[in-house]
C-alpha positions as CSV (number, residue, x, y, z in Angstrom):
1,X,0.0,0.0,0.0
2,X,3.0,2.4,0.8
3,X,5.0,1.9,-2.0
4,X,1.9,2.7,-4.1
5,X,1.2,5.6,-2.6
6,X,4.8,6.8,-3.0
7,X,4.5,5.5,-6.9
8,X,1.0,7.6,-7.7
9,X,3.0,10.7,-5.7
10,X,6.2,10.4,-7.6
11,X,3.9,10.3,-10.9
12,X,1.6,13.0,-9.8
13,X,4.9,15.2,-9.4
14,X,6.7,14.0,-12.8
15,X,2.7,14.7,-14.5
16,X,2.8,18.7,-12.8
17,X,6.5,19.0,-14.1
18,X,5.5,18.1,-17.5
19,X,2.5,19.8,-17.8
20,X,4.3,22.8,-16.5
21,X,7.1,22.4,-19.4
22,X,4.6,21.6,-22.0
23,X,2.3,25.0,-21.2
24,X,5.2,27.2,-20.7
25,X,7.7,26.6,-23.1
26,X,7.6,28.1,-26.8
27,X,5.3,26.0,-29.0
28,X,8.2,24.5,-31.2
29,X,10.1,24.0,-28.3
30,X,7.6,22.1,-26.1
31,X,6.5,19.9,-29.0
32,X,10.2,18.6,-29.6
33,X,10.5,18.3,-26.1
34,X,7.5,15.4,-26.3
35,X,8.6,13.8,-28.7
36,X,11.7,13.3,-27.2
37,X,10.5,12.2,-24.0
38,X,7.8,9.5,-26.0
39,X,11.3,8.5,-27.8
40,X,12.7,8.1,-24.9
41,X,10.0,5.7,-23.4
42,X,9.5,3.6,-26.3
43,X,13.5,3.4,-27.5
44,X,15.5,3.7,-24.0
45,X,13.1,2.8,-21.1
46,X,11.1,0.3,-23.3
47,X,7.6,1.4,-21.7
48,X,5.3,-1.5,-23.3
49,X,7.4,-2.0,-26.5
50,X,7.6,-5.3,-26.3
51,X,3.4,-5.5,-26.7
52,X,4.0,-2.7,-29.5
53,X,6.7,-4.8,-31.7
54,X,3.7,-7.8,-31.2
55,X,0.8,-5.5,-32.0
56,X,2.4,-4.2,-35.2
57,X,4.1,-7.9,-36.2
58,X,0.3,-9.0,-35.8
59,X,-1.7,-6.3,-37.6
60,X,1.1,-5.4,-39.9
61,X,2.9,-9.0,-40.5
62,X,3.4,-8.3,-44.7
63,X,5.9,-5.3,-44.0
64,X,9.4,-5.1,-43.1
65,X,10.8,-5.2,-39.6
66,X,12.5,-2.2,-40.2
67,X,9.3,-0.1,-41.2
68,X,7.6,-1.7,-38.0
69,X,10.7,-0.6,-36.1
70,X,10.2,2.7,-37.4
71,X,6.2,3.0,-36.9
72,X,7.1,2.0,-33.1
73,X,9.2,4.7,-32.8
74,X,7.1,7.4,-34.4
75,X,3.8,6.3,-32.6
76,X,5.8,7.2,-29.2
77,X,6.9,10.2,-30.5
78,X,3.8,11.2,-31.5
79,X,2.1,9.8,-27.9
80,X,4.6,12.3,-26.1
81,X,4.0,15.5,-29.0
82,X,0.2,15.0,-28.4
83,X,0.1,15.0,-24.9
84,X,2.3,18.1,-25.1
85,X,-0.5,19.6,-27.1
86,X,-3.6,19.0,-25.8
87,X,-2.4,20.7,-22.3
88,X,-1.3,23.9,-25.1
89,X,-4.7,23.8,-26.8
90,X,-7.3,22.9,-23.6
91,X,-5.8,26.0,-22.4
92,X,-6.4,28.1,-26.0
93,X,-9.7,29.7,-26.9
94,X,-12.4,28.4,-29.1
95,X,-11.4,30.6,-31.9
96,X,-8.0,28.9,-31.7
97,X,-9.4,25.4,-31.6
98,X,-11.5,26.6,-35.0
99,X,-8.5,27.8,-36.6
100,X,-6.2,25.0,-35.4
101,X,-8.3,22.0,-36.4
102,X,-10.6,21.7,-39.8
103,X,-13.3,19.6,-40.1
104,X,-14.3,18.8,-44.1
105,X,-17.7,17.1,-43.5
106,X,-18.8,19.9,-40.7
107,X,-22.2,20.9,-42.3
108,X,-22.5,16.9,-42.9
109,X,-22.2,15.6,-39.3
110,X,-24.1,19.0,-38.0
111,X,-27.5,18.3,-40.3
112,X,-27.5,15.1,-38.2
113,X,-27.0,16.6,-35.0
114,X,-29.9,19.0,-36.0
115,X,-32.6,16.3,-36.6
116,X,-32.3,15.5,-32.7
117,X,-31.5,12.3,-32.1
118,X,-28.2,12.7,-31.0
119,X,-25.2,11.3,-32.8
120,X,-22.8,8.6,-31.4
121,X,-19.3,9.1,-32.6
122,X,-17.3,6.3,-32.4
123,X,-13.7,7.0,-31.9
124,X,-10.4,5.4,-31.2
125,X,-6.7,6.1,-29.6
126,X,-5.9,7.4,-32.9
127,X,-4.4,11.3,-33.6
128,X,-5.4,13.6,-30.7
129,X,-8.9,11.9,-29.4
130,X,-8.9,14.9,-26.7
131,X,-8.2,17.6,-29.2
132,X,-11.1,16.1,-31.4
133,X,-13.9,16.3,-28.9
134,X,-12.7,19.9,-28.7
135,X,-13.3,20.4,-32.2
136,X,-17.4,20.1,-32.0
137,X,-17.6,21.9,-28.6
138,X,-15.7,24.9,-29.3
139,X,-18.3,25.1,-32.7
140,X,-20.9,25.2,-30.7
141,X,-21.8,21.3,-30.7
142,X,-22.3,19.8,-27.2
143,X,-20.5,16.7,-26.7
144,X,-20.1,14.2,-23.9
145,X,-17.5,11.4,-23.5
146,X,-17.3,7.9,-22.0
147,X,-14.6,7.6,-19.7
148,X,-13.3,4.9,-17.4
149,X,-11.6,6.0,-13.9
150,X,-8.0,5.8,-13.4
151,X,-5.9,4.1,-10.7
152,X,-4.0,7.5,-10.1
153,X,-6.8,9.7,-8.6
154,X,-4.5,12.8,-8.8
155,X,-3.1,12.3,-12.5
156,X,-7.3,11.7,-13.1
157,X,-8.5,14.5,-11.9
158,X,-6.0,16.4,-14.0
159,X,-6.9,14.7,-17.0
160,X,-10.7,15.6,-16.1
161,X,-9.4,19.7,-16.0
162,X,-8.0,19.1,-19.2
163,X,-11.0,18.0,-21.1
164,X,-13.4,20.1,-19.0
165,X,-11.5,23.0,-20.0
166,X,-12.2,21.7,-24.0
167,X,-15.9,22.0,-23.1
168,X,-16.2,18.2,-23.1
169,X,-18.9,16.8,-20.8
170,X,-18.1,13.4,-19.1
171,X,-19.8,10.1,-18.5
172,X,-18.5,7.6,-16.8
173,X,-18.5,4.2,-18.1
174,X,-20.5,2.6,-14.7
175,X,-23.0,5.3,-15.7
176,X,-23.3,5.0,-19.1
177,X,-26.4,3.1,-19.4
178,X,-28.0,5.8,-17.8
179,X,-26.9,8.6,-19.4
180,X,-26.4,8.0,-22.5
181,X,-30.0,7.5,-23.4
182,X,-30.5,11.1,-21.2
183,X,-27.7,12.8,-23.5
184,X,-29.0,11.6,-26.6
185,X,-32.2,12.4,-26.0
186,X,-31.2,16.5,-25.6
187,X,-29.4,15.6,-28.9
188,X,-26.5,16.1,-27.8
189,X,-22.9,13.8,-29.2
190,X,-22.0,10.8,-27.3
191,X,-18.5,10.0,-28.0
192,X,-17.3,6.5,-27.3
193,X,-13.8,5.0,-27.8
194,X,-14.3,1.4,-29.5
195,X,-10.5,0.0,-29.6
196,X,-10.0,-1.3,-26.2
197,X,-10.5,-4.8,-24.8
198,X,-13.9,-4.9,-23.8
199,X,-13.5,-7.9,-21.6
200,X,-16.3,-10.5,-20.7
201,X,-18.6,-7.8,-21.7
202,X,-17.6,-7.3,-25.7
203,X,-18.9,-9.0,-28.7
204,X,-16.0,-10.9,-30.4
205,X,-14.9,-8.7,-33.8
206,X,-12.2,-8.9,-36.6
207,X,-9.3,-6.0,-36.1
208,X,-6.7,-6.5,-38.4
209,X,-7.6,-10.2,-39.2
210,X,-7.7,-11.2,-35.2
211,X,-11.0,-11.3,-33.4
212,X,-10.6,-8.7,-30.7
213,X,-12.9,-8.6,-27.4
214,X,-15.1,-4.9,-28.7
215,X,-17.4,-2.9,-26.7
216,X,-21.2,-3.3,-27.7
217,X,-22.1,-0.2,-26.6
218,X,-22.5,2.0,-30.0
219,X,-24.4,-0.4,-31.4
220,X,-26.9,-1.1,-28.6
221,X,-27.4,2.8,-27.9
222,X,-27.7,3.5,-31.8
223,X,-30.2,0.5,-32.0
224,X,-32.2,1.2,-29.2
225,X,-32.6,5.2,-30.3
226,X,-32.0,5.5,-33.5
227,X,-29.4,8.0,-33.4
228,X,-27.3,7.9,-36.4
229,X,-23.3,6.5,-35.9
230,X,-20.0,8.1,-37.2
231,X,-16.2,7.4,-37.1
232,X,-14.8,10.7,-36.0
233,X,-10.8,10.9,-36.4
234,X,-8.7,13.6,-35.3
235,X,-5.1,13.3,-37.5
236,X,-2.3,15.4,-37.0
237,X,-2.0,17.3,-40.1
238,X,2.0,17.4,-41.2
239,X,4.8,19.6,-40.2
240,X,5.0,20.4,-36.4
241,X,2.4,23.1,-36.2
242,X,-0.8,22.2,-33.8
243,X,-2.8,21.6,-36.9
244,X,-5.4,18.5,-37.4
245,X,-8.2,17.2,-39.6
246,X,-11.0,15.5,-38.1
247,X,-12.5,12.9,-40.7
248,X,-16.1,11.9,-40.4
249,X,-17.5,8.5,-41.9
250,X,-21.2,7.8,-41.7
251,X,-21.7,4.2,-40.7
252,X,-24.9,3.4,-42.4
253,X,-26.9,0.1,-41.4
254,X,-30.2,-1.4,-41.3
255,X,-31.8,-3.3,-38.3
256,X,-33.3,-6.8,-39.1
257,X,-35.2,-7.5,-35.7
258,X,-32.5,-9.6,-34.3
259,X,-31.1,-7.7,-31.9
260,X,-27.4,-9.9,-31.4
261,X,-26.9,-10.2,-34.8
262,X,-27.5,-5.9,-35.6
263,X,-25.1,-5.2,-32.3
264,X,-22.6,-7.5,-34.0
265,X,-22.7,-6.4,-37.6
266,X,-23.3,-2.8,-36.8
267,X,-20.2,-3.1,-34.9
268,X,-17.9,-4.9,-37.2
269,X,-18.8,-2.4,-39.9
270,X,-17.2,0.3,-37.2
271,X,-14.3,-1.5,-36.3
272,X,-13.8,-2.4,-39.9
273,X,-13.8,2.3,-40.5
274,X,-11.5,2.3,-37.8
275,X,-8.7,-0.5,-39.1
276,X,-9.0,1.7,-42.0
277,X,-8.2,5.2,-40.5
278,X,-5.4,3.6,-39.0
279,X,-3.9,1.8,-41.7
280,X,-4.1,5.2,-43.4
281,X,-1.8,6.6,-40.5
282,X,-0.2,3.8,-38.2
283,X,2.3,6.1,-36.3
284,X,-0.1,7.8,-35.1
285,X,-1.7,4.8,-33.5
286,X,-1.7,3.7,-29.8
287,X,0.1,0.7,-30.0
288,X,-0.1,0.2,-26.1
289,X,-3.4,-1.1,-25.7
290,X,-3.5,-4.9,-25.3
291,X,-6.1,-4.7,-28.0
292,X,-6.2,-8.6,-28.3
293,X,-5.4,-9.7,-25.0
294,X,-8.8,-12.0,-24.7
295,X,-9.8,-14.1,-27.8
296,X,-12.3,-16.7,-28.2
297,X,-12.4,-19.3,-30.9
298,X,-13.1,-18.7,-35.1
299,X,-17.1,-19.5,-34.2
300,X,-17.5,-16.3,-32.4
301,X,-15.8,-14.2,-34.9
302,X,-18.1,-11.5,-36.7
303,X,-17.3,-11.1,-40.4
């Protein structure tokens, strides 16, 4: 119990220094800075790399070793950049958020917001998921995100500043079934991260030819109110500016009355929009998730 105590204080501390670094320093300055430090977790201190190298072998086993080698490296550099900039940019204005981060299919995804059903956008640890909630809010679109706790309280509620400060609303996971129905129903956007191992509680899907434990939930909440579903992406745009592109993909479907079989083809057809947007841009992929850590057998895979 001590020694954990010392552990969550000693990374409180290391958390304050960084976000102090990251919010003071010169832009160019701060954004090299985390890079270097994500380098240096995935290249020196080895901070899940092993998983990584197995992750990318497994979704990516066609390419070189070398160009996995060098996907690793860049998706830590670009987990340490981004953390750098969401602290800059939850602290920047809306009209900085506006000009900082263009969204193609805006008028698109707001018509559906307007009919007032609420939208579920499905997301993943993909480009800056914080920075693209702050996208819709600071345009005027009200947004809430599932969240699950963290074991450091202290580092959690600084992560909870940070995307309160973007104007995201929060929901946490043990509550979802309750309010997610209440959120949609004020049509507001329900944003819900789908690449994490959903346990005992998933429905078994293909991600990157390996079924993958996936949570159920934007399925059964867009079944059960008919509010339409979108892959949202926020990419880091190139060069080293704070500059992104959120991409937005419609994920049409039609119910058939059987409830198991919509959940699991409405959710394989978003998995499938998200193993896309990150074959598109693989170094800027989280890596670190245990993304396949529970598997069944072939019968229970969703095609």
């Amino acid at each position: 119990m001590k020694s954990r105590i010392v552990r969550h204080y000693l990374e409180h501390l290391a958390f304050k220094a960084f976000s102090g670094a990251a919010i003071f320093l010169p832009e160019l300055l701060a954004l090299c800075a985390g890079s270097l430090l994500g380098w240096i977790a995935g290249s020196v201190l080895r901070v899940r790399r092993t998983e990584v190298d197995e992750h990318l072998l497994l979704a990516f086993p066609e390419r070189t070793e070398a160009w996995r080698h060098n996907v690793a490296r860049a998706s830590y550099a670009h987990l340490g950049r981004e953390a750098v900039a969401t602290l800059r940019l939850s602290r920047g204005t809306d009209k900085e958020l506006i000009e900082r981060i263009h969204i193609p299919d805006l008028a698109l995804f707001r018509t559906a917001v307007e009919a007032g059903r609420g939208v579920i956008l499905v997301t993943g640890h993909l480009g800056n998921w914080e920075v693209g909630g702050g996208a819709f809010t600071s345009r005027g679109i009200a947004l809430d995100a599932i969240v699950k706790g963290m074991t450091n309280q202290a580092i959690g509620d600084a992560i909870t500043r940070v995307r309160q400060r973007l104007g995201i609303g929060l929901i946490h996971m043990n509550e979802a079934a309750r309010k997610v129905p209440r959120s949609l129903l004020q049509g507001r956007v329900v944003a819900i991260p789908a690449d994490q191992n959903a346990h005992k509680g998933g429905t078994f899907i293909s991600f990157f030819g390996r079924v993958a434990s996936t949570t159920r939930a934007p399925a059964v909440f867009a079944i059960r109110t008919g509010a339409p579903v979108f892959l949202g992406i926020a990419l880091r745009d190139p060069g080293w500016g704070q500059r992104y592109t959120v991409s937005l993909e419609r994920i049409d479907f039609k119910t058939t009355g059987e409830v198991d079989a919509d959940v699991r083809g409405l959710t394989a057809a978003h998995s499938a929009a998200l193993e896309r947007a990150v074959r598109a841009a693989p170094e800027q992929y989280f890596w670190q998730h245990r993304r396949w850590k529970r598997t069944p057998g072939l019968d229970d895979v969703a095609c």
